[in-house]
ZAVO-187007 format. One line per 5 residues: for each residue y, x, z of N, C-alpha, C, O. Coordinates in steps of 0.02 Angstrom, whole numbers, plus 50000, padded with zeros to 5 digits. Example, Ala and Ser with C-alpha at 12.3 -4.5 7.8 and 13.67 -1.06 7.14 Angstrom:
! residues 2
49716:50660:50390:49775:50615:50390:49835:50660:50390:49834:50712:50423; 49888:50642:50354:49947:50684:50357:50002:50645:50394:50057:50670:50402
This chain:
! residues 184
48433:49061:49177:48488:49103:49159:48503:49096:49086:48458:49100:49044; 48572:49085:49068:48590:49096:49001:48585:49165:48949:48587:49224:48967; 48580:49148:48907:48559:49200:48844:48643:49247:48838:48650:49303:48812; 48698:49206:48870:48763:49230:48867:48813:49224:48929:48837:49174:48956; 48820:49295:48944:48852:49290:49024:48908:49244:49027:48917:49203:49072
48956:49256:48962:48992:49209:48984:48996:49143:49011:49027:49120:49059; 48955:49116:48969:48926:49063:48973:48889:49038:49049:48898:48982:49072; 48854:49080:49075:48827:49094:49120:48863:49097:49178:48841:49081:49233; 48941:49124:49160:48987:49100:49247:49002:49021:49230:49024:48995:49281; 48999:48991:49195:49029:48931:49160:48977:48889:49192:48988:48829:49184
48916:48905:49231:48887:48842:49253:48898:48801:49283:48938:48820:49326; 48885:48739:49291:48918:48692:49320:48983:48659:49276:49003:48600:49282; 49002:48691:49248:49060:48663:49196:49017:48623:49123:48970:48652:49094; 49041:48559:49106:49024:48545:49038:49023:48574:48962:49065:48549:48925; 48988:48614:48938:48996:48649:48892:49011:48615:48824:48965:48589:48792
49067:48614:48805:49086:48548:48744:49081:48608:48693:49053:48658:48715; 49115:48612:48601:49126:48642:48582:49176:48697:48587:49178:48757:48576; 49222:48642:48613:49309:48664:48608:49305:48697:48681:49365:48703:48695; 49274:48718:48727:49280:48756:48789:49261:48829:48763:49294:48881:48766; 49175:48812:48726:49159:48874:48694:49207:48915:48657:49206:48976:48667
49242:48895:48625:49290:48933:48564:49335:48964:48588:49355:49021:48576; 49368:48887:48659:49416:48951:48703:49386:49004:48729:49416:49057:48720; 49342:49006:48757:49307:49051:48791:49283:49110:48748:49273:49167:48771; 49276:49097:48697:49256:49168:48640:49301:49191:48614:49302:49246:48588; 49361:49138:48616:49437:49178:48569:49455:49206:48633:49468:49263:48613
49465:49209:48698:49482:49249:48756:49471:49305:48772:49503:49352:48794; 49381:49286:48749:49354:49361:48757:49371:49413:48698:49377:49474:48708; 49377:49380:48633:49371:49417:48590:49444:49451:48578:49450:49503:48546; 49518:49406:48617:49578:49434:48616:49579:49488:48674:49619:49533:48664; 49556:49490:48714:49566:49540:48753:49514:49616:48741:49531:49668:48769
49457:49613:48699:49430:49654:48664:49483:49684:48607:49500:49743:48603; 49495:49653:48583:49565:49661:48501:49633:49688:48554:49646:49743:48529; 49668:49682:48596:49722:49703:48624:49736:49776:48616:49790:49790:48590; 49692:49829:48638:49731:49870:48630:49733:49910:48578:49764:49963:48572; 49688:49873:48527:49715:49917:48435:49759:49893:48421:49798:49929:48390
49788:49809:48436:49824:49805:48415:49898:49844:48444:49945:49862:48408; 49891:49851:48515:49955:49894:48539:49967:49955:48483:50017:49963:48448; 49911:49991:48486:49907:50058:48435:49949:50042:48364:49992:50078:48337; 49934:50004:48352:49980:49977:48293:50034:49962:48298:50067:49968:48246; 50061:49944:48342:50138:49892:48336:50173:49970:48360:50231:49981:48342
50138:50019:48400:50191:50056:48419:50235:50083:48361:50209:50088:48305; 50316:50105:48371:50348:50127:48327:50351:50202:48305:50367:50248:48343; 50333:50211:48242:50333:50289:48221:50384:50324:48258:50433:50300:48286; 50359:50405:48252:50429:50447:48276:50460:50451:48222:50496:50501:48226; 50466:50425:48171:50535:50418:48092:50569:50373:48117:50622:50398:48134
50567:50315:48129:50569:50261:48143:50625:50274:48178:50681:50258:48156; 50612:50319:48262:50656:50332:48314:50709:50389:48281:50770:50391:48290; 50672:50431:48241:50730:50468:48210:50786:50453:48161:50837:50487:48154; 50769:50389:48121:50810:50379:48105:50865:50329:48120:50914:50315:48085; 50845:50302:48187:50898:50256:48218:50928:50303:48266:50966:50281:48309
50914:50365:48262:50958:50391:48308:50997:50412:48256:51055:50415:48276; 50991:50430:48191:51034:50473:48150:51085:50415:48131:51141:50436:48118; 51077:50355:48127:51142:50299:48106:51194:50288:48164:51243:50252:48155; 51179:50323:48233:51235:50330:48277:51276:50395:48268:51262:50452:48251; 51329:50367:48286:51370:50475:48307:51425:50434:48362:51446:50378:48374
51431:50502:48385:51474:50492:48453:51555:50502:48433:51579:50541:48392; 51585:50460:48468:51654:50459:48449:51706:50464:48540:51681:50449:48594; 51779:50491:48528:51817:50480:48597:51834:50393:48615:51852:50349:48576; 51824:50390:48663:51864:50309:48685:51899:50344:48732:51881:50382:48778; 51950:50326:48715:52017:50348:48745:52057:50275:48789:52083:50233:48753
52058:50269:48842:52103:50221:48885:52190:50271:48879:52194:50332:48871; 52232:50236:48885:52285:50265:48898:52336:50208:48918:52346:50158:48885; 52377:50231:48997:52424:50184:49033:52480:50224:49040:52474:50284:49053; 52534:50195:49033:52590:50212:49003:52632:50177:49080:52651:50119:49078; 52640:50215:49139:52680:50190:49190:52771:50210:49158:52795:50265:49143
52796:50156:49158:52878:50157:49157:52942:50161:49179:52958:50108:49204; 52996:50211:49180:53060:50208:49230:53063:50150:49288:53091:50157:49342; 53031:50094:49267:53050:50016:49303:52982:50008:49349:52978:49971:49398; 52925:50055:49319:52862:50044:49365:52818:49993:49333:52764:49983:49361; 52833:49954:49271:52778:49933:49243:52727:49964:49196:52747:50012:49164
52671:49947:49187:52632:49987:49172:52604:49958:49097:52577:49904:49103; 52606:49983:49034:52584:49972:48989:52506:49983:48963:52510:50042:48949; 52446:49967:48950:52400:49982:48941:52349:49999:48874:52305:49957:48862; 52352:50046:48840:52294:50019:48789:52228:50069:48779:52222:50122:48810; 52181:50044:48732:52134:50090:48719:52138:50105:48644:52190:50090:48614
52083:50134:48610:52055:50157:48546:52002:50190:48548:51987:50205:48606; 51971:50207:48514:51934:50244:48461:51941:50296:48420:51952:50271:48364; 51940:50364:48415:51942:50412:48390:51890:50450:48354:51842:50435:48391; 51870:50478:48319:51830:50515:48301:51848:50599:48326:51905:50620:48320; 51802:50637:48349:51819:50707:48393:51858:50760:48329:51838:50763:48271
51912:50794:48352:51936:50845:48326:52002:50799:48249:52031:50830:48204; 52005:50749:48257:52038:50700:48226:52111:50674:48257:52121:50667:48317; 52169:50657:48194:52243:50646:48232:52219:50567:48226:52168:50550:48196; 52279:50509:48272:52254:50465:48243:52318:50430:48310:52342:50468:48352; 52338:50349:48306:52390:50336:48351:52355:50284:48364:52303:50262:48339
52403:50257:48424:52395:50189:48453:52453:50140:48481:52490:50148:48530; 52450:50085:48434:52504:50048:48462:52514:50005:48508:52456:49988:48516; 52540:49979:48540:52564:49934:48590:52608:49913:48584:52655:49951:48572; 52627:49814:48592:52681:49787:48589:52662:49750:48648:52610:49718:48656; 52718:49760:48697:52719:49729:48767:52793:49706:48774:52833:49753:48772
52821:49643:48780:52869:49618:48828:52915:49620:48748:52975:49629:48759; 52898:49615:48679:52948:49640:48613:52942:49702:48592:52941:49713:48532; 52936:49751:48636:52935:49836:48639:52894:49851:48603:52851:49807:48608; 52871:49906:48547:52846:49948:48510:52822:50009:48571:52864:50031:48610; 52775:50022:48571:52756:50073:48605:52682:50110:48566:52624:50090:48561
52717:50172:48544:52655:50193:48492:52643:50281:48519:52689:50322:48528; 52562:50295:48529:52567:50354:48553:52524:50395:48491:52488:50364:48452; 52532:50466:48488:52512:50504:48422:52461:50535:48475:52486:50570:48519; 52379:50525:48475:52349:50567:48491:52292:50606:48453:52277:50586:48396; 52255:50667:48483:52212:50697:48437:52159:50740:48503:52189:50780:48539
52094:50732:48514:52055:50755:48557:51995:50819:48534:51942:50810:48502; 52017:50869:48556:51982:50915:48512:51922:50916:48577:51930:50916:48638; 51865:50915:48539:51806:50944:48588:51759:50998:48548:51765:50997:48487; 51709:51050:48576:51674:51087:48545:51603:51069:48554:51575:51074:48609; 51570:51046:48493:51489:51014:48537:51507:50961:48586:51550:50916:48582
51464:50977:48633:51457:50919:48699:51477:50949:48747:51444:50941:48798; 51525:50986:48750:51561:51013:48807:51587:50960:48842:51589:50900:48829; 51609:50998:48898:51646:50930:48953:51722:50946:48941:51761:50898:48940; 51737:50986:48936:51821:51007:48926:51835:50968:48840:51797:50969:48792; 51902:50938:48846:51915:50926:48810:51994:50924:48806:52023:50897:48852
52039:50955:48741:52092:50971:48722:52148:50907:48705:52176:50917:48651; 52163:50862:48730:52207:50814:48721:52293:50834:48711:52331:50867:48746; 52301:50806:48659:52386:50813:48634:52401:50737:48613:52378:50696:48572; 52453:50737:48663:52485:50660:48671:52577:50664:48643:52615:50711:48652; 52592:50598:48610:52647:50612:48592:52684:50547:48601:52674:50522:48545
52719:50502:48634:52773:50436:48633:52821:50431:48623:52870:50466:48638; 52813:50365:48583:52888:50341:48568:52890:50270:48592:52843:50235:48612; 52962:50254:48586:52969:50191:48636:53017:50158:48572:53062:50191:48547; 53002:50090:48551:53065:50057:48518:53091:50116:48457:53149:50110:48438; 53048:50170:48429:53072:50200:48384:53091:50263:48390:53103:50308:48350
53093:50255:48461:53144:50333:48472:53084:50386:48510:53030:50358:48518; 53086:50423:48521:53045:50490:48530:53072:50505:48601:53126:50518:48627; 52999:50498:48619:53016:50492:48715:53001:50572:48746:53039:50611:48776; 52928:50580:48726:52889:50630:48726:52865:50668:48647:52835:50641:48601; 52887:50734:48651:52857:50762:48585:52783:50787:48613:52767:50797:48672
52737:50796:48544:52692:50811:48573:52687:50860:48607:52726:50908:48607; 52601:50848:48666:52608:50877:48727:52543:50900:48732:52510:50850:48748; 52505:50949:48726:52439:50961:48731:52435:51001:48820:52472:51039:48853; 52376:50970:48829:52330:50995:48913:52264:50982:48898:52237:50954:48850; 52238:51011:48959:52175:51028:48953:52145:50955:48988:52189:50916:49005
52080:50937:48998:52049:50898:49017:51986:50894:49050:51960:50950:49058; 51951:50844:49074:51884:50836:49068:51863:50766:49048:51903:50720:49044; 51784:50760:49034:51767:50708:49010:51764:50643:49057:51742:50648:49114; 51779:50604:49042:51752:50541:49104:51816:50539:49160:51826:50501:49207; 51851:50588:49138:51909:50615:49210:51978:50589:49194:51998:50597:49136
52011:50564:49230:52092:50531:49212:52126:50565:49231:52133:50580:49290; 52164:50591:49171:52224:50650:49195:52306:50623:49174:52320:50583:49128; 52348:50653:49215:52413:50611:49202:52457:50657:49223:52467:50698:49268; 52491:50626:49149:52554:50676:49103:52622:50660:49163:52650:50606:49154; 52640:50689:49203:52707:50666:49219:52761:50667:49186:52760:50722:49158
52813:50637:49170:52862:50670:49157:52940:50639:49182:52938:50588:49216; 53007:50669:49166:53036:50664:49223:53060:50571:49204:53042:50534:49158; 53103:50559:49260:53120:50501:49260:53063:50445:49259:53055:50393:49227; 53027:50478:49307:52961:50424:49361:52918:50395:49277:52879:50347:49280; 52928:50424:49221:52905:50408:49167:52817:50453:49165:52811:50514:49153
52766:50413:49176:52683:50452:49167:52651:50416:49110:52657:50358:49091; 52618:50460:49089:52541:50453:49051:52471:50472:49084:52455:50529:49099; 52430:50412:49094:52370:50440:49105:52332:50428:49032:52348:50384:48992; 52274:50480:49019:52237:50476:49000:52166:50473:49001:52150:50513:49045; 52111:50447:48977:52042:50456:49015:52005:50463:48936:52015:50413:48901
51978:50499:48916:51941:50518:48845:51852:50520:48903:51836:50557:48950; 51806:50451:48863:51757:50475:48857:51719:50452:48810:51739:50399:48784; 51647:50485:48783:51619:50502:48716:51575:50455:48758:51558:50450:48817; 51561:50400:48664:51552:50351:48655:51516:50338:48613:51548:50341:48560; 51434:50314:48600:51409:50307:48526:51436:50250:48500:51465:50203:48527
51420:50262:48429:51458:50197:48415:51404:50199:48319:51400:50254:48292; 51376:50147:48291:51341:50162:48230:51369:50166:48190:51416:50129:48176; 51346:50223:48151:51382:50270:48091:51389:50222:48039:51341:50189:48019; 51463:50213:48010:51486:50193:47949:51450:50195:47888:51459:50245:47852; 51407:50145:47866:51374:50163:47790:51441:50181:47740:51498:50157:47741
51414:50227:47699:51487:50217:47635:51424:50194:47595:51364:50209:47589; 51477:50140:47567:51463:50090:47529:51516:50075:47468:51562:50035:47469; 51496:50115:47420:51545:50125:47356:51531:50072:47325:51553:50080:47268; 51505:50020:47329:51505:49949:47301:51490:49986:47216:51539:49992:47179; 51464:49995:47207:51433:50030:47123:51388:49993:47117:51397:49954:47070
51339:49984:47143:51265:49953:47144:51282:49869:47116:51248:49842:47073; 51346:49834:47152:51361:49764:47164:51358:49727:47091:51363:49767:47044; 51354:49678:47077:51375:49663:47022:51452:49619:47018:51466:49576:47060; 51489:49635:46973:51560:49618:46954:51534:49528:46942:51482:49501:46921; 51591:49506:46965:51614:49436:46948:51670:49426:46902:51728:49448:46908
51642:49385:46852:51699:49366:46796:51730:49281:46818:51714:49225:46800; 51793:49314:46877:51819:49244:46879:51849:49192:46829:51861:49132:46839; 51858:49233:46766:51883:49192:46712:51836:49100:46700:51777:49090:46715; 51865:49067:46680:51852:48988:46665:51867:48943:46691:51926:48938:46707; 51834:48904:46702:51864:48829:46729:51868:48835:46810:51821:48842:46849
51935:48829:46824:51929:48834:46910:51896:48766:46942:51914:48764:47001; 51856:48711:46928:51851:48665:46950:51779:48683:46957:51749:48654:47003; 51745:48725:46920:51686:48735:46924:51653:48796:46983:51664:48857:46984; 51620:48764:47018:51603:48813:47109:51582:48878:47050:51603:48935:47061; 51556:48869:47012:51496:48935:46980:51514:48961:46940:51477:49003:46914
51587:48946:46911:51623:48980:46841:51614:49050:46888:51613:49063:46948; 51608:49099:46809:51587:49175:46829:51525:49194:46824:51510:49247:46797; 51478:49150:46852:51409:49195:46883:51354:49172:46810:51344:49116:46785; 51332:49223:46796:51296:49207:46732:51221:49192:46744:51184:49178:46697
């Protein structure tokens, strides 16, 4: 019997150097495994602060069915309790709508005021109704003319402000032939 078990299931096999080494770096990685897990896991800062560089914003779909029955389509991006528009150019046409989605917290109701114009002219003044989240609601109005809307909250990662102060200024002044005129 061997002085070393491992070694010891290994009978019958040729014991070279290079078998040994695998055989002890195997054992010795699966001994080392789970400090090293302990380590790699990620702090709870870590998770807190990648949650704090997101914030939730509206994505708003909105289809624009027409006197003729074609249907115009667009989306955006809003930030909650914010005015803000969206344009569309379909077929030459200008089609721009004025919206603003008020929500309170993470409620599911949400306050939508919609406003269109077509080619310039003022189709619909604004129009506020009530809502829900995730839910498509649609504005009729007369002359087979609708708005649907569908508002749902969306993370999206928070905007660094970045006042460029820190940067250093470039003096483009000198020879334009030179790649590096400026940089000192």
């Amino acid at each position: 019997m061997s002085w070393c078990p491992i070694l010891h299931t290994m009978r019958g096999h040729r014991s070279t150097p290079r078998t040994l080494a695998a055989v002890l770096a195997a054992a010795v990685g699966f001994v080392a495994t789970p400090a090293l897990a302990t380590a790699v896991a990620p702090a709870p800062e870590a998770k807190a602060a990648a949650q704090q560089e997101t914030k939730q914003v509206a994505s708003i779909k909105v289809e624009i069915r027409q006197e003729s029955g074609e249907v115009v389509k667009g989306s955006t991006q809003l930030e909650w309790n914010e005015d803000g528009t969206l344009s569309i150019e379909q077929d030459g046409t200008d089609h721009k709508l004025t919206l603003r989605v008020e929500r309170e917290g993470n409620s599911k109701k949400v306050n939508i005021t919609v406003g269109y114009s077509r080619g310039g002219q003022d189709i619909v003044a604004p129009y506020a109704f009530d809502a829900k989240v995730k839910k498509r609601e649609v504005v009729r109005i007369e002359g087979n003319l609708a708005i649907a809307v569908t508002v749902t909250p969306t993370k999206v990662a928070a905007a660094k402000e970045d006042k460029g102060e820190d940067k250093p200024k470039l003096d483009l002044s000198g020879d334009a032939d030179d790649p590096l005129a400026g940089l000192d």
